[in-house]
C-alpha positions in Angstrom: 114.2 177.5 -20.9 117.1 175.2 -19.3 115.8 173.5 -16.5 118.7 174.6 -14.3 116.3 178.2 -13.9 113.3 176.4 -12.3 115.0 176.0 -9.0 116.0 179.6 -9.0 112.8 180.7 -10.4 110.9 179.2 -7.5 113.7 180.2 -4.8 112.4 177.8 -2.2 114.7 180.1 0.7 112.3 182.7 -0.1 109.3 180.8 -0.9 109.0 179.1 2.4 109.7 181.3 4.7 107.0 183.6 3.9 104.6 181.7 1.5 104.9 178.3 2.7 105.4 179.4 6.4 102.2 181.1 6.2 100.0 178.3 4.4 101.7 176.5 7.3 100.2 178.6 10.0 96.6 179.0 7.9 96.3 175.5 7.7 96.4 175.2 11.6 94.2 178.1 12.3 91.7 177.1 9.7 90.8 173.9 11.6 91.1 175.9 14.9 88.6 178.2 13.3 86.3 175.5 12.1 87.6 172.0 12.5 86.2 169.3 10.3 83.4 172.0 8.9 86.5 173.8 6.9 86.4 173.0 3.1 89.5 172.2 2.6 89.4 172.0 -1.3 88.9 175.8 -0.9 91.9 175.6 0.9 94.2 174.1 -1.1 92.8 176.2 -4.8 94.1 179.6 -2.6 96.7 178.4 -1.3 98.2 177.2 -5.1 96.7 180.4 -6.3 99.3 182.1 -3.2 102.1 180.1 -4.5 101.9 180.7 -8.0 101.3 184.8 -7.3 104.9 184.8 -5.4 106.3 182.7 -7.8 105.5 184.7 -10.3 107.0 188.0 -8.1 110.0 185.8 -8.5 110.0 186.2 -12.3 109.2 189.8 -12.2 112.1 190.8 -9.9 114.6 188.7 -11.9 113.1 191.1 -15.2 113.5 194.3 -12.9 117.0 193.5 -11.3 118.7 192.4 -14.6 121.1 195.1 -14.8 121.7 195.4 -10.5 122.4 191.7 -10.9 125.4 192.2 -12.9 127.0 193.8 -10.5 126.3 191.4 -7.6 128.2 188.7 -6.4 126.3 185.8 -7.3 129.3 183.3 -6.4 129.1 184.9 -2.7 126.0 184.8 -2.2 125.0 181.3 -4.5 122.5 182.6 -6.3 122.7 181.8 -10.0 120.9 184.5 -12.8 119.4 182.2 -15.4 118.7 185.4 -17.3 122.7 186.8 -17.1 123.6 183.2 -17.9 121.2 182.1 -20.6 119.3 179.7 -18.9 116.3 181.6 -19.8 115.4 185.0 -21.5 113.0 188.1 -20.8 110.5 186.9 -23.6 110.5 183.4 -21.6 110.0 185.1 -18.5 107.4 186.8 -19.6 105.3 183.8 -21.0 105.8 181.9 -17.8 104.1 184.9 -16.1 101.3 185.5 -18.1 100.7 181.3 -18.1 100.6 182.2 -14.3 97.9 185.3 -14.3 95.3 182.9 -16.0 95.6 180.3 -13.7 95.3 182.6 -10.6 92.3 184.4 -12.4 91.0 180.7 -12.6 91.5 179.9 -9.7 90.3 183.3 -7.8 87.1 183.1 -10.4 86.2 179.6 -9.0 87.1 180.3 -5.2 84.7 184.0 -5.1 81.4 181.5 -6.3 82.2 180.2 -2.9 83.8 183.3 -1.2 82.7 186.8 -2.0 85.5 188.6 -1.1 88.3 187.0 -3.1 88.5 189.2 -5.2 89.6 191.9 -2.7 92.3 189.1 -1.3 93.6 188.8 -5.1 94.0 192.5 -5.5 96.2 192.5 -2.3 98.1 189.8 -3.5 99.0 191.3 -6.8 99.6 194.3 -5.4 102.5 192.4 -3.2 103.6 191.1 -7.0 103.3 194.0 -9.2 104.2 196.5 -6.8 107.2 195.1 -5.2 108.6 193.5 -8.4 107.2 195.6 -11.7 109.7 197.4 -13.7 107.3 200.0 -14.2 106.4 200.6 -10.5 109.5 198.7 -8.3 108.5 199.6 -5.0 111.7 197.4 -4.6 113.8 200.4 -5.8 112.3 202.5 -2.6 113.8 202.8 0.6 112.1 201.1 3.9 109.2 199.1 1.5 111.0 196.1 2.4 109.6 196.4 6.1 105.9 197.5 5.1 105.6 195.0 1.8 106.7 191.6 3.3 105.1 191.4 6.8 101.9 192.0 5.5 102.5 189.8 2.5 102.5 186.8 5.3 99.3 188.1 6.3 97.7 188.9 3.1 98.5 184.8 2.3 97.4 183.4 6.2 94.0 185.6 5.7 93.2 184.6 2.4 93.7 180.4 2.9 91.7 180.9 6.2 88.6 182.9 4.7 88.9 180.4 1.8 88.8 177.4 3.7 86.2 179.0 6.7 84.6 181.8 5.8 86.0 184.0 8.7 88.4 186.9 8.8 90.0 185.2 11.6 91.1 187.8 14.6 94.0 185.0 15.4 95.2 184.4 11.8 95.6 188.1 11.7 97.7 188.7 15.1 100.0 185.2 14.7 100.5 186.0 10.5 101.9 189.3 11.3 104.7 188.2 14.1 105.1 185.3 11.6 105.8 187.9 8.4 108.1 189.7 10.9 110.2 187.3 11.9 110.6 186.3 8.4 111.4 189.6 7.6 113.8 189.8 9.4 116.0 188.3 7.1 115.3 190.2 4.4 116.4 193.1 6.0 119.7 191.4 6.2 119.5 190.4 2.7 119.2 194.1 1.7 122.4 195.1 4.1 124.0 192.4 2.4 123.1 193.7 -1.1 124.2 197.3 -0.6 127.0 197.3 -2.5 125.2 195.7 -5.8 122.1 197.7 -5.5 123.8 200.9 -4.9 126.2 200.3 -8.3 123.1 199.6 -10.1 120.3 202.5 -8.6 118.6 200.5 -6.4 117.7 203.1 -3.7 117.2 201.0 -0.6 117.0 201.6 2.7 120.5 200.5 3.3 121.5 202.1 0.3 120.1 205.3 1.6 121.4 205.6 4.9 124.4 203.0 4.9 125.2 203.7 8.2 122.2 202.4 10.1 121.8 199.2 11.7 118.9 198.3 9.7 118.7 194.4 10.3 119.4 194.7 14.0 117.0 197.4 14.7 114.1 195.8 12.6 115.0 192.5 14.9 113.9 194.7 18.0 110.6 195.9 16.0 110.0 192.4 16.2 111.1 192.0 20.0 108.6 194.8 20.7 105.8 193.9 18.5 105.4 190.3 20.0 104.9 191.4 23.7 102.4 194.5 22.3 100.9 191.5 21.2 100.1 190.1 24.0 96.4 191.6 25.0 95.1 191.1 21.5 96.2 187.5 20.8 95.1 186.6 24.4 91.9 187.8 23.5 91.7 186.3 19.9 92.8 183.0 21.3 90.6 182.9 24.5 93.7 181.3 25.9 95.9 183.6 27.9 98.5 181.0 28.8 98.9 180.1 25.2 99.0 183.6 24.2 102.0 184.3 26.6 103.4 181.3 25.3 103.3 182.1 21.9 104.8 185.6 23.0 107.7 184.4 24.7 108.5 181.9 21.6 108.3 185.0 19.0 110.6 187.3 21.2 113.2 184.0 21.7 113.4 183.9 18.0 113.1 187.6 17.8 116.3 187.7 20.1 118.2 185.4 17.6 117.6 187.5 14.9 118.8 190.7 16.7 121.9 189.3 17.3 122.2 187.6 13.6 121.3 190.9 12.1 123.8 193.3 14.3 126.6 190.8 12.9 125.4 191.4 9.8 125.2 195.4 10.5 129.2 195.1 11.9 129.9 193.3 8.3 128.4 196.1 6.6 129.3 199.1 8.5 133.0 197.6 7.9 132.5 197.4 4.0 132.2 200.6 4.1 134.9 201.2 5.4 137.4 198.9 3.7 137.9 196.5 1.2 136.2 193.3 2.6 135.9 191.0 -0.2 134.4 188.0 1.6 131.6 190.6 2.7 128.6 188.9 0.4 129.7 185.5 1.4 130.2 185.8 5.1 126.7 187.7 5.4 125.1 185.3 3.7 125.5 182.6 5.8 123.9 184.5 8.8 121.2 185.5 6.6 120.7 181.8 5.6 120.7 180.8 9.8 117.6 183.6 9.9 115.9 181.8 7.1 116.3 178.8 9.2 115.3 180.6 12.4 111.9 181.5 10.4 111.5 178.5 9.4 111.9 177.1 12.7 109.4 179.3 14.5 107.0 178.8 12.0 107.1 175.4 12.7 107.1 176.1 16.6 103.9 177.4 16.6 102.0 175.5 14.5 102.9 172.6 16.7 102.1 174.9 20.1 98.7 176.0 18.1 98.2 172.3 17.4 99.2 170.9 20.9 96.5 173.3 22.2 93.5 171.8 20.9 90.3 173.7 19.3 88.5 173.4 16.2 84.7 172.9 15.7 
């Protein structure tokens, strides 16, 4: 395998938005939940058995898209294809993944002698892999999966480094993961508008692919706008800390705000594809998909700092 595929193999704009942004977030929580009592050596075996499950979604979804790929921009959009330009092959692909299933099946076998319900946390997990990813299921062929798979993979990854690390199904990882996975989201709902053209040459039924004419990213921006102020009773509650609950609130919904008006941009773009010919279409979207990754980024950040700046922990 050329070494020019390991940076697009791990995909770091995906990775730590969702992934890293959530170990991010469980890390702080954790010590909120138990302070120096956590085990933090649990922590860190799930949280390189979470890293090595996406990255291995990463492989599968090259193997599944191989023939959509060829059709999309990848100059536009900068994403190289190490398996369209022989950086790597299927076989190779393959052997990395299955070199990655035993070590998450390691690591999950040592972290339930500690934890009992790992095992349910690693069937979520490779549910988010397999399902989203697999050839032979591609739930990432399926219209509006995109906005029920990846918020909840955020949660799936803040619940399982928390229990691992604490013991508890933590109320507050829970409510703060899921706003977290929404706002990352948000730019993969813009990332899907932005692939419409590619995936519909290629029979990828998406949700922008189905109904073109939608403003997918902008209205899944206001799912997020609404979600964080529903919010508000529950992660009061969970806190115990109303005034850093409304905090947190107004934060999400500022970010939330930024994303609406990234994604309608990126909705005009792609209602005007449609259209016309608009060849810079790939490359102008992607740059306001890349400022959402940044405004994820960002607000994960944010309120691990706010969450830290609070106090708490055993």
């Amino acid at each position: 395998m050329d070494p020019r595929a390991i940076p697009r193999i791990l995909r770091i704009e995906g990775l730590l938005p969702f992934t890293g942004s959530a170990l991010l977030l469980g890390s702080v929580i954790a010590f909120r939940e138990a302070g120096a009592s956590a085990d933090w050596g649990l922590f860190v075996l799930a949280a390189a058995a979470a890293l090595l499950i996406h990255v291995d979604g990463h492989l599968w979804n090259d193997i599944m898209d191989l023939d959509t790929d060829r059709r999309e921009k990848s100059r536009e959009t900068g994403r190289p294809r190490p398996l369209l330009l022989g950086w790597a092959t299927v076989a190779e692909y393959r052997a990395l993944s299955a070199v990655i299933l035993a070590a998450v099946l390691l690591l999950a076998a040592l972290l339930t002698l500690h934890r009992v319900l790992i095992p349910l946390f690693l069937a979520v997990g490779l549910f988010f892999d397999y399902g989203y990813n697999h050839p032979r299921i591609a739930l990432a062929y399926r219209p509006f999966t995109e906005y029920t798979i990846f918020p909840f993979l955020v949660v799936g990854v803040t619940l399982t480094v928390v229990y691992a690390a604490t013991g508890i199904l933590s109320a507050q990882a829970a409510i703060l993961s899921l706003l977290l996975g929404l706002v990352a989201t948000c730019f993969v709902v813009s990332m899907m508008r932005r692939d419409s053209v590619s995936d519909r040459a290629g029979g990828k039924i998406t949700s922008s692919v189905l109904f073109p004419t939608l403003p997918h990213a902008t209205a899944f921006g206001a799912v997020t706008l609404a979600a964080a102020f529903l919010s508000f009773p529950l992660l009061a509650a969970a806190l115990g800390d109303a005034r850093l609950a409304g905090t947190l609130v107004l934060v999400t919904a500022a970010v939330a705000g930024i994303d609406i008006a990234l994604g309608a941009r990126v909705d005009r773009l792609a209602a005007r594809a449609l259209r016309s010919a608009f060849p810079s279409f790939e490359r102008e979207a992607s740059r306001l998909v890349l400022l959402q990754v940044v405004s994820a980024l960002f607000y994960a950040g944010g309120i691990a700092i706010l969450l830290v700046l609070a106090g708490g922990g055993g």
